[in-house]
Every structure is written in structure tokens, then in C-alpha cells.
C-alpha positions in Angstrom: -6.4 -4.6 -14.7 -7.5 -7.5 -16.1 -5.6 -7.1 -19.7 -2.9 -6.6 -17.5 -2.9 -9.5 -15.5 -3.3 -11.6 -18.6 -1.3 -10.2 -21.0 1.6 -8.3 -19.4 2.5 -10.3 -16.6 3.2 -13.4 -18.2 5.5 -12.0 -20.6 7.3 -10.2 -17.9 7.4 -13.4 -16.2 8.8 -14.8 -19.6 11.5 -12.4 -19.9 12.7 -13.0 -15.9 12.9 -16.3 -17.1 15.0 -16.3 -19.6 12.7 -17.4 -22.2 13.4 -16.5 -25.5 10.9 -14.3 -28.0 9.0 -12.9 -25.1 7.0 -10.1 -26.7 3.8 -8.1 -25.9 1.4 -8.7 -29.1 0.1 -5.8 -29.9 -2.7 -6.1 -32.1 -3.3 -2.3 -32.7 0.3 -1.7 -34.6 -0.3 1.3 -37.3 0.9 1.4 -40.5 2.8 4.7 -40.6 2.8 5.9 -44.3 -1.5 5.3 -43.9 -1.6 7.4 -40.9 0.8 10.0 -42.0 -0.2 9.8 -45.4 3.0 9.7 -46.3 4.8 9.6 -49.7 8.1 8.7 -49.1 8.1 6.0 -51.4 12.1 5.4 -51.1 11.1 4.1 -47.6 11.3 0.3 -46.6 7.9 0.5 -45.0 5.8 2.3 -47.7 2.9 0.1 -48.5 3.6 -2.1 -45.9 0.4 -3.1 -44.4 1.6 -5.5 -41.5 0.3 -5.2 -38.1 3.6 -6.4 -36.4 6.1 -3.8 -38.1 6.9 -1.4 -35.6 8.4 1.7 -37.8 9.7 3.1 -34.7 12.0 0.4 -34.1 13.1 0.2 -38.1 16.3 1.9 -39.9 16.6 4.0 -42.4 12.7 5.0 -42.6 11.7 8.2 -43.6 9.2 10.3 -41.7 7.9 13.6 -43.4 10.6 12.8 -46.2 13.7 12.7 -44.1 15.8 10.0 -43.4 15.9 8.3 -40.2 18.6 6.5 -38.0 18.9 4.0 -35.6 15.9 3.2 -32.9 18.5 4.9 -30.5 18.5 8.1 -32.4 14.7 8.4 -32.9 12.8 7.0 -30.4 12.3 10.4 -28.5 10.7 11.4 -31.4 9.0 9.0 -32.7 7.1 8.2 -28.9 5.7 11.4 -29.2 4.2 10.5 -32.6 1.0 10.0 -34.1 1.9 6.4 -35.3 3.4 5.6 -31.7 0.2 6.8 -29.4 -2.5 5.8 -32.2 -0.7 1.9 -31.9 -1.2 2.5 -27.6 -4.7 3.4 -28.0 -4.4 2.1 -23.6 -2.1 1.7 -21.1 -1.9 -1.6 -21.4 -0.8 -1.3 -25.1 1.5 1.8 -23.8 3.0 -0.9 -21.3 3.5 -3.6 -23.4 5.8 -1.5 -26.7 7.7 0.2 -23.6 8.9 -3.9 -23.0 9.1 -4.7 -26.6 11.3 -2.1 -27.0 13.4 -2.8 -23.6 13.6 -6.0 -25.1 14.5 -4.9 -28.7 17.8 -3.3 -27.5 18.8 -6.3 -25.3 18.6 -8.2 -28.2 20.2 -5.8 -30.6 22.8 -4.5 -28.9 23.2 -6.7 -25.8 24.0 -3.6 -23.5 27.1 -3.6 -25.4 28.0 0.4 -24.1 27.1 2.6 -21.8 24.8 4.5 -24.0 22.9 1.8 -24.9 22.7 1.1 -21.1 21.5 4.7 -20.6 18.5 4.2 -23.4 17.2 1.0 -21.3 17.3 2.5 -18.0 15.2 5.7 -19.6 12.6 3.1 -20.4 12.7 0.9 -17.4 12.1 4.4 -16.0 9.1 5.1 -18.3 8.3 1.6 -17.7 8.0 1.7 -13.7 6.3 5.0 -14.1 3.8 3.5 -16.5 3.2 1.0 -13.8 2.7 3.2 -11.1 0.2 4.9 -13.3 -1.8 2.1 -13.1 -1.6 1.3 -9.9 -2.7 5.1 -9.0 -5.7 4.7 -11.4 -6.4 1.5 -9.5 -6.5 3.0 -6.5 -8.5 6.2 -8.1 -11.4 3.3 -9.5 -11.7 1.5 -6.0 -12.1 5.0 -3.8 -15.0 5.6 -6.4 -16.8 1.9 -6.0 -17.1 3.0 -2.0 -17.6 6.5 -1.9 -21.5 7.9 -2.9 -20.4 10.6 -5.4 -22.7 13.2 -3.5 -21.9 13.4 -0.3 -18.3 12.6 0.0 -18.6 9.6 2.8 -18.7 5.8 2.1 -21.1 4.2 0.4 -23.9 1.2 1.7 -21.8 -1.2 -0.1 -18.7 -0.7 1.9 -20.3 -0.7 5.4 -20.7 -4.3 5.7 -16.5 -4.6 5.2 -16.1 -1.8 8.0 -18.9 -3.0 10.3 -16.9 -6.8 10.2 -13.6 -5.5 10.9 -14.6 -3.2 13.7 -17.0 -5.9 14.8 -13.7 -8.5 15.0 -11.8 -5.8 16.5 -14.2 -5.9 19.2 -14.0 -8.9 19.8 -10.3 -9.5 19.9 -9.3 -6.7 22.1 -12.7 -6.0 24.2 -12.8 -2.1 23.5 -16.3 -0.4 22.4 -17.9 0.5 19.7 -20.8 2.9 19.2 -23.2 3.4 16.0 -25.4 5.8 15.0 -28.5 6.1 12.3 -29.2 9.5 11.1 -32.2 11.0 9.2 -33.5 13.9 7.4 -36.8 14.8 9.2 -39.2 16.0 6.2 -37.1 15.5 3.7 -39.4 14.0 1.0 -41.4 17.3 1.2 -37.9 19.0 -0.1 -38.0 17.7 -3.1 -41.6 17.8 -3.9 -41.6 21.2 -3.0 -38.3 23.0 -4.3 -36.6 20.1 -6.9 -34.2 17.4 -6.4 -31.0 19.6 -6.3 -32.4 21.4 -2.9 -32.5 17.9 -1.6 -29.3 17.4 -2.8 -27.6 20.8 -1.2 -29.1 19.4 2.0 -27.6 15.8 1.7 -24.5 17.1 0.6 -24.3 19.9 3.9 -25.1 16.2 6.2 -22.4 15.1 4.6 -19.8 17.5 5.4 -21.0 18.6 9.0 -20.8 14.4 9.8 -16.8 15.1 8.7 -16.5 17.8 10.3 -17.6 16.3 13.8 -16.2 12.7 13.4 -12.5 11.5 13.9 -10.3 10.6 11.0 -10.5 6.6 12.3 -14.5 7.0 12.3 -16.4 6.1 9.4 -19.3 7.4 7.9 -21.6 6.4 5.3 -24.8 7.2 3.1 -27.0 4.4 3.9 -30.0 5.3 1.4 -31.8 8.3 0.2 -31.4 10.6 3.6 -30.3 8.3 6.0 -26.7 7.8 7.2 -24.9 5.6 9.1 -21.6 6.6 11.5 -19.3 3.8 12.8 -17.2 4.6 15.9 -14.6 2.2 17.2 -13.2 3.1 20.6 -16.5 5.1 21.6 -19.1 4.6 24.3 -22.4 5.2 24.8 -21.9 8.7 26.8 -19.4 10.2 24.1 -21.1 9.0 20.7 -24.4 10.8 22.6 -22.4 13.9 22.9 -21.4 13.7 18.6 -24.8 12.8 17.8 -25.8 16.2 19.1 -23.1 18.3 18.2 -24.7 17.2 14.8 -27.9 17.5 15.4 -27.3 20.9 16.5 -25.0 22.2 13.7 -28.2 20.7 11.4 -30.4 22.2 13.0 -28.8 25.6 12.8 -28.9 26.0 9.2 -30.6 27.5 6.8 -30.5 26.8 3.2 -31.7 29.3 0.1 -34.6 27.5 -1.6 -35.4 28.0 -5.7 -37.0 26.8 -8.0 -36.3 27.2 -11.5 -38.6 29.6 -13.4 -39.6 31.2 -9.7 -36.2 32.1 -8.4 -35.2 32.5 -5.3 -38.5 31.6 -2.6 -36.9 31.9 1.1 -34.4 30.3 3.4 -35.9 26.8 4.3 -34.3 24.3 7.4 -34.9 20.7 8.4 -34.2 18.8 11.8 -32.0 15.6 12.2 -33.5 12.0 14.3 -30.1 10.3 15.3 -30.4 6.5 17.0 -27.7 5.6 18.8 -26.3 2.3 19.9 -23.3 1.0 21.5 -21.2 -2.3 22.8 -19.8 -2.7 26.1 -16.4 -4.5 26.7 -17.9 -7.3 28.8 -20.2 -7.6 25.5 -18.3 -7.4 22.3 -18.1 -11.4 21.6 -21.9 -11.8 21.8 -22.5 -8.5 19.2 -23.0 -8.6 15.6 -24.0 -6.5 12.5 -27.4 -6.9 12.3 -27.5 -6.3 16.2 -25.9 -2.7 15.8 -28.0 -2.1 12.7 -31.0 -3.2 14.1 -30.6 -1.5 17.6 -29.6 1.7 16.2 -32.7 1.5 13.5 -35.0 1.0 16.8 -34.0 3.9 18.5 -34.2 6.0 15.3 -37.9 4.5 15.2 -38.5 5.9 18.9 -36.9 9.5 17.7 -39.3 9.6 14.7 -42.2 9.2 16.5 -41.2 11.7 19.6 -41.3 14.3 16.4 -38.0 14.3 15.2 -35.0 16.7 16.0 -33.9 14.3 18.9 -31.0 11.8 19.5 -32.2 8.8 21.0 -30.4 6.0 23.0 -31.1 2.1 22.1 -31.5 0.7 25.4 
């Protein structure tokens, strides 16, 4: 995103401009008779070695010794050659020859005819699409920075963003908000017992009955190792109790098939949940903040610890 912020917009906003010679440099231009070993030595470009001639956008070339037209006639073929991906070894590079060759025909042919028109729109196409592409692997990149690869929710990093808005939200409209800290009771004896990947079946399993439970407008995050945080906007006291149990419960109800590798299988082995709870009040919201909630529902986890675990607790 960066290469493209510094070297494809500016020439874009070169060309809008009217400016003359605007041109995406392209430092990774192949020479096509070294890459095709070719032997057409009645070509223009054989032995060549300039990084700026784009053999794609030459006449009368020859390509596995025959003779080639115009850029108009070729081009489908010669973007699905060697020469043309190994010169776009990124998107960026992909981006930029799609406008250098947008350009070329403006300035060869001026849109002269309607064919000519139809070859430019084909690569504004290819153009927009290539854009898109990017702004879909964009999109792809910053899910992954905020979601912990292993159990599908949010990650610790992004819970101070939500935990703001929410918290603002709070205070602007005067609705509640509830919070909850969850942990794995006995989990360190997991993996010392049966290997990190039972842990990781179990942390994964929290991970899905939290979804399963929750609203699509909650959120939910892994906070560290076995604990996890739930965010609910809209939500008392009362009804984030009555989640926090339904969780709880479904935890508490399964079983998971323990090995160990060289042993095999060695039984069905469970774990209990400690959930602390915590919540705003209308009449409350502009005095909260985020290390309140966190704090508060880090207490009450505290008090379900050391009442032996398998409990959800109330901050009060």
C-alpha cells in the first residue's frame, strides 16, 4: 500500500492533470529474447538489453519466430506471457504497465476509432479490477492484524479501539454496556499433561461457543493465553449474567478426546469456565472508563477463582 501511495497515485494524478510523459517506471522491465531465449535475430529487440523497452508495446517483433503486429493485435497475448508477468513481479508493477499502456494508446492513436476505444476501456476494466484487488487484499491484511489466528475472535490489540467507541457511545446516548472476563479453570495442567494442541482444541471450542452465544453487534476477544474478554453494548447487568452462563454451561458440558503423541488416545478430559462480569448504568456512562470495566470485571473474575472456579460472578 505504500508503493502504491507513492508511486501510482502521483502519476495518476499526473495524467488527470494533463501533464505530459506521465509514466509508471518500472524498474523490473525484461528483456524478451534473454527470457525466451530467443533467436529471432531479424527482430528489432534482439540484444537489446534496456530496461525501459517494453516488447509488448513494439511492432513488428518476433516471438517464437513469428512476426508480430501492432500493440492492438497482441496485447492479449503477450499479457499472458512470460516476459509480461516476469516484468510485474507485484501488483503494484501489474498496475502501473496496465496505465503505461492506457496511456500508450492515447498517445498513439488518440482514440481515433472505436476499436481503439474498445482496447482502452478493456484496460480501464483490467485496471479498476486491479484496484479492487488491492483494496480486497487490503481489507484481507487488516482482518488478520485483529483477529488471533486460533480462535477466530478479535485480538488484545483491537479491544482498546472497541472498548473507546462503545465507551463514547455510552456516553453520548446513556444506554448500557456490560463486560465480561472469562477463564479456563486448570488450563495450564492441559498442556503439561496432554501437549499444546489439546490446549489449543480447548481455546479454539471457547472460541466458537462465545460466537455461538453472543449477538453479531457484540464483540469478543482473546485477551491472553486462556482468558477472554466479551464486550456488550446495549446490555445490563441481569442479561449479560444470563450469557455468561449459557457459556459457562455449554463449557462445562463438554468433553474433549485427550492424546498424546506416541500414547494415543488416553480418555475424554473437561475443564470449567470463571466468568466476571461487569456492567454500566445509564445514569453512569459519563463517569466510566476502560480501565474501570477492565478492572471491575478482572475483580470479580478474582472472587470466581477463589470460590473454585466454574461460577459467574457479578462486580459489585
Amino acid at each position: 500500500m505504500k508503493r502504491l501511495r507513492e508511486e501510482i497515485i502521483p502519476v495518476l494524478i499526473k495524467a488527470l492533470s494533463g501533464g505530459e510523459g506521465a509514466v509508471f517506471e518500472n524498474s523490473c522491465i525484461a528483456s524478451c529474447w534473454k527470457t525466451l531465449a530467443c533467436k529471432s535475430v531479424e527482430c528489432p529487440l534482439y540484444g537489446l538489453d534496456s530496461g525501459t523497452v517494453r516488447c509488448w508495446q513494439s511492432e513488428d517483433t518476433y516471438c517464437g519466430g513469428e512476426h508480430q503486429g501492432p500493440f492492438e493485435e497482441k496485447y492479449a497475448m503477450c499479457s499472458a506471457c512470460r516476459v509480461f508477468k516476469d516484468s510485474c513481479p507485484s501488483i503494484v508493477e501489474e498496475t502501473g504497465e496496465l496505465f503505461n499502456n492506457i496511456m500508450f494508446l492515447f498517445n498513439k492513436q488518440k482514440v481515433k476509432t472505436l476499436e481503439d476505444r474498445s482496447h482502452i476501456e478493456h484496460l480501464s476494466r483490467e485496471l479498476v479490477a486491479a484496484l479492487e484487488q488491492i483494496d480486497v487484499k487490503n481489507r484481507e491484511i487488516q482482518k488478520m492484524m485483529i483477529t488471533d489466528k486460533l480462535t477466530g475472535l478479535f485480538n488484545r490489540h483491537h479491544l482498546i479501539t472497541v472498548l473507546e467507541n462503545e465507551i463514547a457511545r455510552c456516553n453520548r446516548y446513556g444506554h448500557p454496556l456490560a463486560l465480561m472476563m472469562i477463564d479456563i479453570d486448570g488450563f495450564k495442567s492441559i498442556n503439561d499433561a496432554y501437549g499444546q494442541s489439546a490446549g489449543d482444541i480447548m481455546l479454539g471450542y471457547v472460541g466458537v461457543l462465545i460466537k455461538e452465544n453472543t449477538r453479531k453487534f457484540d464483540r469478543s476477544f482473546r485477551y491472553g493465553g486462556e482468558e477472554f474478554i466479551v464486550v456488550l453494548p446495549e446490555t445490563d447487568m441481569t442479561l449479560a449474567y444470563i450469557v455468561a452462563e449459557r457459556i459457562r454451561k455449554g463449557f462445562e458440558a463438554r468433553n474433549f478426546a485427550a492424546s498424546i503423541k506416541g500414547k494415543g488416545y488416553l480418555g475424554n478430559i473437561s475443564r470449567t469456565l470463571s466468568i466476571g462480569i461487569t456492567a454500566t448504568f445509564p445514569y453512569k456512562t459519563n463517569n466510566i472508563s476502560m480501565e474501570d470495566l477492565l478492572n471491575q470485571s478482572d475483580k470479580a473474575l478474582y472472587l470466581a477463582k477463589s470460590k473454585g472456579g466454574n461460577i459467574s460472578v457479578k462486580y459489585e
